[in-house]
Every structure is written in structure tokens, then in C-alpha cells.
C-alpha positions in Angstrom: 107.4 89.2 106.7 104.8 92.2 107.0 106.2 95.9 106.9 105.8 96.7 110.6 105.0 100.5 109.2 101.6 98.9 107.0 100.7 97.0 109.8 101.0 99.8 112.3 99.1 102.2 109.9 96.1 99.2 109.4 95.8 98.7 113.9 95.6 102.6 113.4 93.0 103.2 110.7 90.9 100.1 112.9 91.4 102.2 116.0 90.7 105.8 114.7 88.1 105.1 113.2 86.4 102.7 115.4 86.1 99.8 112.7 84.5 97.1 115.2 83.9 94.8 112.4 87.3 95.1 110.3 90.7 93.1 111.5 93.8 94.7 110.2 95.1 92.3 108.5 91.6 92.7 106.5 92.9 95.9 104.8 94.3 95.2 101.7 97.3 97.3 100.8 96.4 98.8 97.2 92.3 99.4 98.3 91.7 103.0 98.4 90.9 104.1 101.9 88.8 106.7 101.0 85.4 105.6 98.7 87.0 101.8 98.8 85.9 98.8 100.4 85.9 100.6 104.2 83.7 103.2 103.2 85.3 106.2 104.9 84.4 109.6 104.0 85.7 112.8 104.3 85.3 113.0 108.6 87.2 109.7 108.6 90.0 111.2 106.5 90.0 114.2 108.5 89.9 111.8 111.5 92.5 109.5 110.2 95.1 112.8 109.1 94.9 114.5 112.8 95.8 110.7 114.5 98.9 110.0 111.5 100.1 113.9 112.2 100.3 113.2 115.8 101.5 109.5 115.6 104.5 110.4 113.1 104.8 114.2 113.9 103.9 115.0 110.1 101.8 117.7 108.7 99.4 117.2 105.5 99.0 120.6 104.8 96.3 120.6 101.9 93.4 118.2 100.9 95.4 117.8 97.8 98.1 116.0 99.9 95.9 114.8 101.9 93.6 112.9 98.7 97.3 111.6 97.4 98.5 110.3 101.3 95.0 108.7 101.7 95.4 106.8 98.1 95.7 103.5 100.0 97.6 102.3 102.8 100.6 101.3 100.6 100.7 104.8 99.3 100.2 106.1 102.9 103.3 104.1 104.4 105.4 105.9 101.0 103.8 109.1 102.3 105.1 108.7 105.6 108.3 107.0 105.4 109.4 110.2 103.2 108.3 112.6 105.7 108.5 111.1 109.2 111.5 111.1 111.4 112.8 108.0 111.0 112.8 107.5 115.1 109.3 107.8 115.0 108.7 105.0 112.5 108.4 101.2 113.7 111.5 99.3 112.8 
């Protein structure tokens, strides 16, 4: 069964950033999201970081957080999970 919290983040990173020709499930896990196969740059991370802050009530304070969250969307969910209120997370 998927983790509803990676499949959440994947509909997310689609709708944020306007992927018209990606499908969620397309998004592998371990990819990195930045440079990777999706070809985000740095406005799609900072995109991406305002959307999760505001989805999850988080803050990622520095790029340096930001470069380590944005690792890949299995590092992202980590990320999240430790910082999120857990009310806030799908269950």
C-alpha cells in the first residue's frame, strides 16, 4: 500500500509546479527533485518550499535545509513527518 504522505507530496509537486505532462505516480521516490529527471530549478524549489510550509505549517529556514528536504521526495516525506504536526499529516 502507498504512504498516503508520498503520494500527497507527488499530487503536490504536480500541482505546484504545474507539471502538465507528469502523473504522480510517475515520481519515483529516491529521484532527486531538484537537477533530476523533473528538471526543477531553484524557482521551483522555492515554489515547492512556500506550498509544503503552508500545507504542513513547517518552516525551512535556510537553503541548506532546504537542499537536504528537497533530496527527493522520500527524503521530503522524513523531512516532514519529523517536523509537521502530526494532525496535519494524511493518515
Amino acid at each position: 500500500m502507498p504512504d498516503p504522505l508520498i503520494s500527497k507530496l507527488k499530487q503536490l509537486i504536480v500541482e505546484t509546479l504545474r507539471l502538465e505532462d507528469i502523473v504522480p505516480e510517475e515520481i519515483p521516490d529516491n529521484e532527486p527533485l531538484v537537477g533530476g529527471g523533473l528538471s526543477l530549478d531553484s524557482i521551483d524549489a522555492l515554489e515547492l518550499v512556500v506550498r509544503l510550509e503552508k500545507e504542513f505549517g513547517i518552516k525551512i529556514a535556510t537553503s541548506e535545509e532546504a537542499k537536504s528536504a528537497l533530496a527527493s521526495v522520500a527524503a521530503l516525506g522524513s523531512y516532514i513527518r519529523a517536523r509537521a504536526d502530526p494532525s496535519r499529516l494524511p493518515s
